[in-house]
Every structure is written in structure tokens, then in C-alpha cells.
Backbone as CSV, one residue per row, in Angstrom:
resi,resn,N_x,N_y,N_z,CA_x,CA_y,CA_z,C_x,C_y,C_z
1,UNK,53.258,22.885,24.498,53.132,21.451,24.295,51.668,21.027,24.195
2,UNK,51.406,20.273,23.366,50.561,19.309,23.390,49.741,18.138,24.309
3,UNK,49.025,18.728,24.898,48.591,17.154,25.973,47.710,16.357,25.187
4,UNK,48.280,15.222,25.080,47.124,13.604,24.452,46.728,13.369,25.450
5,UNK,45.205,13.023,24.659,44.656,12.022,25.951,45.445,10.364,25.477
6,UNK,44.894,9.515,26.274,45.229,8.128,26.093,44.859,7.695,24.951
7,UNK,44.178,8.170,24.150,43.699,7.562,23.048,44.234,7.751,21.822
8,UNK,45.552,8.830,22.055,46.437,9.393,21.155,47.494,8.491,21.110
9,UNK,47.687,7.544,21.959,49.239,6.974,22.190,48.301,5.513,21.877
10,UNK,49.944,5.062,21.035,49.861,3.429,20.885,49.739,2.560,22.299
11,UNK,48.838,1.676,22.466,48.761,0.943,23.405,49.799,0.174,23.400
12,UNK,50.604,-0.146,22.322,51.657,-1.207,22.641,52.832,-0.804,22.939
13,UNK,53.659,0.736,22.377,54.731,0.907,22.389,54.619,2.298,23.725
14,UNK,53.402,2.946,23.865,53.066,4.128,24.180,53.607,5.151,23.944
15,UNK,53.911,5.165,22.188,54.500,6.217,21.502,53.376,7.540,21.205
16,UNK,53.696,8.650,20.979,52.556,9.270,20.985,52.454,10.144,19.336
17,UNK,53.560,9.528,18.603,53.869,9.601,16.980,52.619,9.470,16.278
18,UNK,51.916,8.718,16.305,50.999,7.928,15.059,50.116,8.550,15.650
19,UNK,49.663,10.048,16.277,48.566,10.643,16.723,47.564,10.688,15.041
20,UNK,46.145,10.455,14.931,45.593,10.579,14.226,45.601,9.048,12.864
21,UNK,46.859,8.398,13.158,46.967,7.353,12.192,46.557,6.215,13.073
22,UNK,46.306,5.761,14.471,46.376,4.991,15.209,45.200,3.771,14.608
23,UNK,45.631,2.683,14.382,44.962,1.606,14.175,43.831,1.066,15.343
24,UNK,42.530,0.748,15.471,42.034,-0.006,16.655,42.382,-1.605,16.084
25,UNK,42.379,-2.284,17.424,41.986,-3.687,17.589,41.178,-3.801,16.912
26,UNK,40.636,-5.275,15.771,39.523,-5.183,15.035,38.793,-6.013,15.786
27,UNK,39.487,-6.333,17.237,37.997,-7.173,17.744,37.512,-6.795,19.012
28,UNK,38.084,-5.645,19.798,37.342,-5.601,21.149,36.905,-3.712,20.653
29,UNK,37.333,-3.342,19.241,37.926,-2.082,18.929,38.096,-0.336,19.877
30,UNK,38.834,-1.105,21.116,39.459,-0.223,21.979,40.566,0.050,22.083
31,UNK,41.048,-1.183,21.965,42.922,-0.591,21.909,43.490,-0.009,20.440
32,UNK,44.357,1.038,20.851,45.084,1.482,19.503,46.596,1.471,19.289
33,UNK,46.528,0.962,18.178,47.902,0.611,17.880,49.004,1.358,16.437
34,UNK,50.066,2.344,16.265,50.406,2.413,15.493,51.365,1.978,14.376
35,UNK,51.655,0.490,14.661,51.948,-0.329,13.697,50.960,-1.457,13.766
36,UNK,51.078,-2.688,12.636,50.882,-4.186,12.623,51.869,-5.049,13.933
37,UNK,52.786,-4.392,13.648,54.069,-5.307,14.434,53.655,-4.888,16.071
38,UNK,53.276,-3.539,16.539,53.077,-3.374,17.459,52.040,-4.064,18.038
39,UNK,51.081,-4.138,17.335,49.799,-4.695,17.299,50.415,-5.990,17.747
40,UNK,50.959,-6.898,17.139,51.239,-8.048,17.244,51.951,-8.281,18.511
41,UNK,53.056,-7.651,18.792,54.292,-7.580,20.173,53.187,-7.139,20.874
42,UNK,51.808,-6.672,21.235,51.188,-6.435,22.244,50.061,-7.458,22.668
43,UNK,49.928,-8.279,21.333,48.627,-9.055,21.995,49.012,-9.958,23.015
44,UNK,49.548,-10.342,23.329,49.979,-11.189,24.499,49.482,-10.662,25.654
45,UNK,49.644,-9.818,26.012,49.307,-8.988,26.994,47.796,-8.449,26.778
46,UNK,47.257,-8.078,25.261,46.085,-7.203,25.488,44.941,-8.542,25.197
47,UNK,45.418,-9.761,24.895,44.252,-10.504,24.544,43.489,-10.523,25.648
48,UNK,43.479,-11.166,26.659,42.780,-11.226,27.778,41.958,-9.992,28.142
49,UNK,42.445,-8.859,28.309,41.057,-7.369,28.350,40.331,-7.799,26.742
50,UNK,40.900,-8.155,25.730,40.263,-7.905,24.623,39.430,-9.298,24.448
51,UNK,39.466,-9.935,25.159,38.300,-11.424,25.087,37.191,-10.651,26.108
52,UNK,37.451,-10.538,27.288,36.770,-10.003,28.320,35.961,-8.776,27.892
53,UNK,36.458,-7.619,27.118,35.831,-6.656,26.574,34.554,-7.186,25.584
54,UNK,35.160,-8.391,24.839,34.045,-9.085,23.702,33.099,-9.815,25.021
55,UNK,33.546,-10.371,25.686,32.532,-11.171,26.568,31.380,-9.919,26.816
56,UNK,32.246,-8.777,27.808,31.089,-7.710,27.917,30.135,-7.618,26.722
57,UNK,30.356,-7.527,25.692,30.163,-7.067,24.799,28.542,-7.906,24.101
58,UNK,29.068,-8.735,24.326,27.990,-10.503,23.856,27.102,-10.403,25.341
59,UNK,27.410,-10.049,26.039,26.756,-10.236,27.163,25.689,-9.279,27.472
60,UNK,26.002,-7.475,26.935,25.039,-6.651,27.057,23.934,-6.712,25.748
61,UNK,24.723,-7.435,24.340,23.742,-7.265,23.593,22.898,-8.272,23.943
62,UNK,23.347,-9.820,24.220,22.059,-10.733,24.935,20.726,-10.000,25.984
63,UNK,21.522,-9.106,26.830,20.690,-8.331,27.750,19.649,-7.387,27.059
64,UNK,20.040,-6.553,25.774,19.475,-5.694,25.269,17.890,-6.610,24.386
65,UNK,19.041,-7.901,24.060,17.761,-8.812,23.162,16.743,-9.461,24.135
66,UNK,16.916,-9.345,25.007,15.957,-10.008,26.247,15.056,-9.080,26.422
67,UNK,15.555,-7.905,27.042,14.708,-6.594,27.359,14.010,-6.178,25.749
68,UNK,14.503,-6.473,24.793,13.584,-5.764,23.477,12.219,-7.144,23.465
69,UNK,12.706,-8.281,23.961,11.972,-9.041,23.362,10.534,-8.873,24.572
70,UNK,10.830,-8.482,25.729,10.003,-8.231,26.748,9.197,-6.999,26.730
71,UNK,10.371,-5.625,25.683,9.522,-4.975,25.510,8.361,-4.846,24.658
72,UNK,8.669,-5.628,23.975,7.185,-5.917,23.207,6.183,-6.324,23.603
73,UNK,6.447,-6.880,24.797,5.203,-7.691,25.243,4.523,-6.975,25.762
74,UNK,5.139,-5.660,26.496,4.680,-4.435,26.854,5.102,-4.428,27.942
75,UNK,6.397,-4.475,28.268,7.595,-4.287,30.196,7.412,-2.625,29.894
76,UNK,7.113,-2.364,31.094,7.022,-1.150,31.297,8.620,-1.227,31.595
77,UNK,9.327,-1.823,32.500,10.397,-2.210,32.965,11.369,-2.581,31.920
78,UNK,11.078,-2.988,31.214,12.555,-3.561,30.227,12.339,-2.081,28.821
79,UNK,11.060,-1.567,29.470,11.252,-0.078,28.725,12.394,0.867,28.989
80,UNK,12.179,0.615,30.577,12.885,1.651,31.046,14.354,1.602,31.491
81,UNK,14.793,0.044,31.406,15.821,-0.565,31.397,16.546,-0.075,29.471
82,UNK,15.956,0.134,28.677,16.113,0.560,27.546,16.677,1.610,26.650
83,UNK,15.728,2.560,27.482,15.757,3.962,27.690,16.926,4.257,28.305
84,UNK,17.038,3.565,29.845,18.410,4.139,30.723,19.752,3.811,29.871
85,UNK,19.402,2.863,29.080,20.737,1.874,28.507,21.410,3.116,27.216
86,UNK,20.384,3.824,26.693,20.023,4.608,25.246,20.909,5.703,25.905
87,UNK,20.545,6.628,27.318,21.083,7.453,27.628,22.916,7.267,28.078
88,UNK,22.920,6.015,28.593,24.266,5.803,28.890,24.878,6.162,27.273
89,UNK,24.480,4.734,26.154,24.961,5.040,24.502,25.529,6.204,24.293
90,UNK,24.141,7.158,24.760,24.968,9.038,24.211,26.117,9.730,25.118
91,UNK,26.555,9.075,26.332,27.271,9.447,26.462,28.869,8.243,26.690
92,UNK,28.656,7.215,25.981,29.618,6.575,26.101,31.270,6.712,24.805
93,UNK,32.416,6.404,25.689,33.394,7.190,25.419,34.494,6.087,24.640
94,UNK,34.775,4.612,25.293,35.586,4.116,24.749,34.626,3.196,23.411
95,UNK,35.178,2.508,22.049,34.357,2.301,21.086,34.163,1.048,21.500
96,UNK,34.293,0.334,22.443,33.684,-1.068,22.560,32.497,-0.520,22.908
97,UNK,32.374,0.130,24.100,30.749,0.180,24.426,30.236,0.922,23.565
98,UNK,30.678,1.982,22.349,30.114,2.769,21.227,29.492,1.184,20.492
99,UNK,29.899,0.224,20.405,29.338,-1.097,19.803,28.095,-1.001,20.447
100,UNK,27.935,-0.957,21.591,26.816,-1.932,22.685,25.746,-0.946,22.470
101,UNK,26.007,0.029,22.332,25.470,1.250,22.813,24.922,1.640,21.394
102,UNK,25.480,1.408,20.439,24.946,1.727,19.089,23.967,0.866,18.644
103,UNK,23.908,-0.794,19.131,22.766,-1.813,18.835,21.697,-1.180,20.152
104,UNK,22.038,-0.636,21.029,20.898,-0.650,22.146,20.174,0.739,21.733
105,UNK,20.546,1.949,21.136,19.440,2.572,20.037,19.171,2.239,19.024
106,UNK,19.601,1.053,18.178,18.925,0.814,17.349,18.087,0.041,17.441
107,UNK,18.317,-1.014,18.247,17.130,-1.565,18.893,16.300,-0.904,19.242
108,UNK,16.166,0.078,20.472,15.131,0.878,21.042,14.415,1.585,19.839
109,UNK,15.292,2.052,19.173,14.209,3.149,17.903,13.852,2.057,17.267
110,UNK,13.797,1.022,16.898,13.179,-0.134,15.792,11.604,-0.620,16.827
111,UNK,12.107,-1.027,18.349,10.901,-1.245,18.804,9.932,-0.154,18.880
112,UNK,10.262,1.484,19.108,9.478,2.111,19.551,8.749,3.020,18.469
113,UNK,9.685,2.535,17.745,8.773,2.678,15.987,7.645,1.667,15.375
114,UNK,8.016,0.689,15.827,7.295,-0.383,15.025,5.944,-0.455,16.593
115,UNK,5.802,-0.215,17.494,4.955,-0.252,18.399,3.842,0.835,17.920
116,UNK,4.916,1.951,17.456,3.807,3.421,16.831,3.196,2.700,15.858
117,UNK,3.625,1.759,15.311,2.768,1.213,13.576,1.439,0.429,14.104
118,UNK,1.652,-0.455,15.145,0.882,-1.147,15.489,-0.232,0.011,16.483
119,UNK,0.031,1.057,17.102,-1.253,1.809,17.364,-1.558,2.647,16.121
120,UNK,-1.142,2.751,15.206,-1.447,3.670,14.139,-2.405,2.526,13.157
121,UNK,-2.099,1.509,13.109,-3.216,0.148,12.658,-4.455,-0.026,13.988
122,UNK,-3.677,0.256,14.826,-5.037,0.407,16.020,-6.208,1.719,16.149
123,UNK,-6.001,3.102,14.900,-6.086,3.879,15.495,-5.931,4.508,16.861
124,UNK,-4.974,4.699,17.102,-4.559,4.751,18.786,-3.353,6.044,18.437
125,UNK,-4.228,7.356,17.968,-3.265,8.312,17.479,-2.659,8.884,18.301
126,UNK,-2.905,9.061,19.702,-2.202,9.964,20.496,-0.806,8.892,21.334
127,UNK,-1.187,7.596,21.308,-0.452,6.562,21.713,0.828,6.154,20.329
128,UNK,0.339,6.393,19.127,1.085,5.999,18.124,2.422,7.400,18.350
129,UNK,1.654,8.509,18.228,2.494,9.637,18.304,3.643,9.613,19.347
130,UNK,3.156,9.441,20.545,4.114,8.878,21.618,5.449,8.273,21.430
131,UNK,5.082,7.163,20.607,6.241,6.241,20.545,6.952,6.556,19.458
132,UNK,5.924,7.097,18.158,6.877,7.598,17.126,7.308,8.864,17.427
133,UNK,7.349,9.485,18.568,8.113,10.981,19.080,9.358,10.603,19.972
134,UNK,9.571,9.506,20.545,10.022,8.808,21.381,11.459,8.207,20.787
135,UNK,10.913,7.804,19.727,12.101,7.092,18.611,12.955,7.964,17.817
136,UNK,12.162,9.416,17.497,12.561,10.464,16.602,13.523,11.124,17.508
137,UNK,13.238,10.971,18.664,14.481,11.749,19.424,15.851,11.382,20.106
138,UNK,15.007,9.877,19.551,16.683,8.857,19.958,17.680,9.270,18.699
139,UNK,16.950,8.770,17.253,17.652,9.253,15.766,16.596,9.887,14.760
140,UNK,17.151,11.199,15.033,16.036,11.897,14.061,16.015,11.263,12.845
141,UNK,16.988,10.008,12.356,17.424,10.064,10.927,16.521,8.859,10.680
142,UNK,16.054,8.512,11.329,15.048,7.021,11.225,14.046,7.653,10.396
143,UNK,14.215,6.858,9.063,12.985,7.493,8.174,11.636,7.123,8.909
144,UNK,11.398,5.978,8.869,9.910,5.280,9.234,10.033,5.727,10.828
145,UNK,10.307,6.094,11.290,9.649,6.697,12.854,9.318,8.215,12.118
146,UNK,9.954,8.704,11.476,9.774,9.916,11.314,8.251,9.771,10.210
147,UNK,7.937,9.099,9.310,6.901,8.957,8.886,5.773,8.350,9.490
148,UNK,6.020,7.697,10.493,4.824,7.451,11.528,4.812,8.499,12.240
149,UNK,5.737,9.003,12.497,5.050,10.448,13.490,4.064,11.641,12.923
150,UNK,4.374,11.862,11.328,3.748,12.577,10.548,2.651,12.164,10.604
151,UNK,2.069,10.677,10.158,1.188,10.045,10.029,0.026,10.099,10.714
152,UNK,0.588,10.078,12.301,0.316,10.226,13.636,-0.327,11.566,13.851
153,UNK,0.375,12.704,13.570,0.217,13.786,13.749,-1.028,14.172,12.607
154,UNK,-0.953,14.231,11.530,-1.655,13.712,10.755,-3.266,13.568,11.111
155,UNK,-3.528,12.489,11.438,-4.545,11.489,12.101,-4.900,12.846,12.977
156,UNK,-4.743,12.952,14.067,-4.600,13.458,15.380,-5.391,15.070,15.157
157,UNK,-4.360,15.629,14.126,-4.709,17.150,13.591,-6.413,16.931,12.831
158,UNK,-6.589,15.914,11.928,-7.710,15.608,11.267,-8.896,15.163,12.143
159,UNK,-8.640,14.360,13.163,-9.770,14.065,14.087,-10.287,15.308,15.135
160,UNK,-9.357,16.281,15.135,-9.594,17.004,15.772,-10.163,18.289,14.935
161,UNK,-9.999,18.366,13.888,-10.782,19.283,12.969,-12.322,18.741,12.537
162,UNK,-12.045,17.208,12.427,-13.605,16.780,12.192,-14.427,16.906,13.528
163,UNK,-13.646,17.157,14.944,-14.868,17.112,16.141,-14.814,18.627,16.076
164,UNK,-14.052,19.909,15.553,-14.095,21.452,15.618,-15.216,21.569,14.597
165,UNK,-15.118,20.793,13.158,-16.009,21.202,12.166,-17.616,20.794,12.064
């Protein structure tokens, strides 16, 4: 036999048929459902987690926009409030918080990229590198962190050949 986890079975009927076809909620997108009709015969019951899930939801990205907007100012603290938030993201399991968790690295890699630009306009190569190494390892796929890090590196390799040469 087969063991499902919970995420295999319809939340409304708790059939475990529609494994792989299962519909999410399109608004808290945690619950799964394998009909419309089921979907429907269940909201009664699932609206309330599924408002409350959106409340969470509005509530951590406000938190994330507070802490990005502080991190700019330079919070060592709403850095690290950032960072901790980034590590929860990679390991989070149900897709509401895959929502929260997906704006709170993209946030983090947008600030800690665009901070590398502003020491890389500062000459501030070993500080630019930092942050554009920082961002590259949240999403390697971030073009512009990944080209400020080159940039960075770059700089860094060249200043150090002009004080060898």
C-alpha cells in the first residue's frame, strides 16, 4: 500500500482519488481540493482558516516591508530579522507560507543586491562583494547580483594586481 501524506487527500471529501490532480484554494493556496463542487461543499467550513491564513499572510509581508525598508537604512537588526526569515522560506512546507517566504527572498536578494551597487558606485569593493555574495546564495539565478559580484570581484582582483605590479 501506498501511504499519502495529507496533501494527497481532498480537504473536503478526504478522498485520496485525485492524488496528483488535486486543485489548491486560489486564495489562502493551502487547501486541496479534487473537485469544484467539493471545493464549494467545503468552504463553509474552510473560509475562516483561509481568511486567517491570508491575514497571516498580509501581515508577514507588511513585516518583511518594514524590515526591508529599515534595512536600507542600514538595521543591522532588520538584517538579521531577514536573513532568519530567508532561512525559514527554504525550509517552508505548506504553499501559503511558500507565498511569504518567496517575497521575503526576493526582497532580501533585491536589497542585498542593490546595496552591492551602491558600494560598487562607492568603490567599496570588498563591501560590494559581500552583499553581492550574500544575494547570490540566496538565488544564484539573480542576474544583477550575479553581475555585481563579477564586477566586484573584478575591481578587487585589479586593485590588487595594481598594488602587486
Amino acid at each position: 500500500p501506498i501511504e499519502m501524506s495529507a496533501k494527497d487527500v481532498c480537504d473536503g471529501c478526504g478522498d485520496g482519488e485525485g492524488q496528483g490532480n488535486l486543485t489548491k484554494c486560489g486564495k489562502c493556496l493551502d487547501a486541496r481540493y479534487c473537485s469544484k463542487g467539493c471545493q464549494k461543499t467545503h468552504w463553509a467550513r474552510h473560509k475562516i482558516i483561509c481568511y486567517k491564513i491570508q491575514g497571516n499572510q498580509q501581515f508577514k509581508l507588511r513585516s518583511f516591508q518594514a524590515a526591508a525598508a529599515l534595512y536600507q537604512k542600514g538595521s543591522v537588526a532588520a538584517r538579521s530579522y531577514l536573513e532568519k526569515e530567508a532561512t525559514c522560506a527554504k525550509a517552508a512546507t505548506c504553499a501559503s507560507a511558500q507565498v511569504c517566504c518567496d517575497a521575503v527572498l526576493k526582497t532580501l536578494v533585491h536589497l542585498l543586491s542593490n546595496k552591492a551597487q551602491c558600494f560598487i558606485h562607492l568603490q567599496m569593493w570588498d563591501d560590494a562583494m559581500k552583499e553581492a555574495r550574500s544575494a547570490v546564495e540566496i538565488d544564484p539565478s539573480h542576474a544583477k547580483s550575479q553581475e555585481r559580484l563579477t564586477k566586484a570581484q573584478y575591481e578587487v582582483f585589479m586593485a590588487r594586481e595594481l598594488r602587486g605590479g
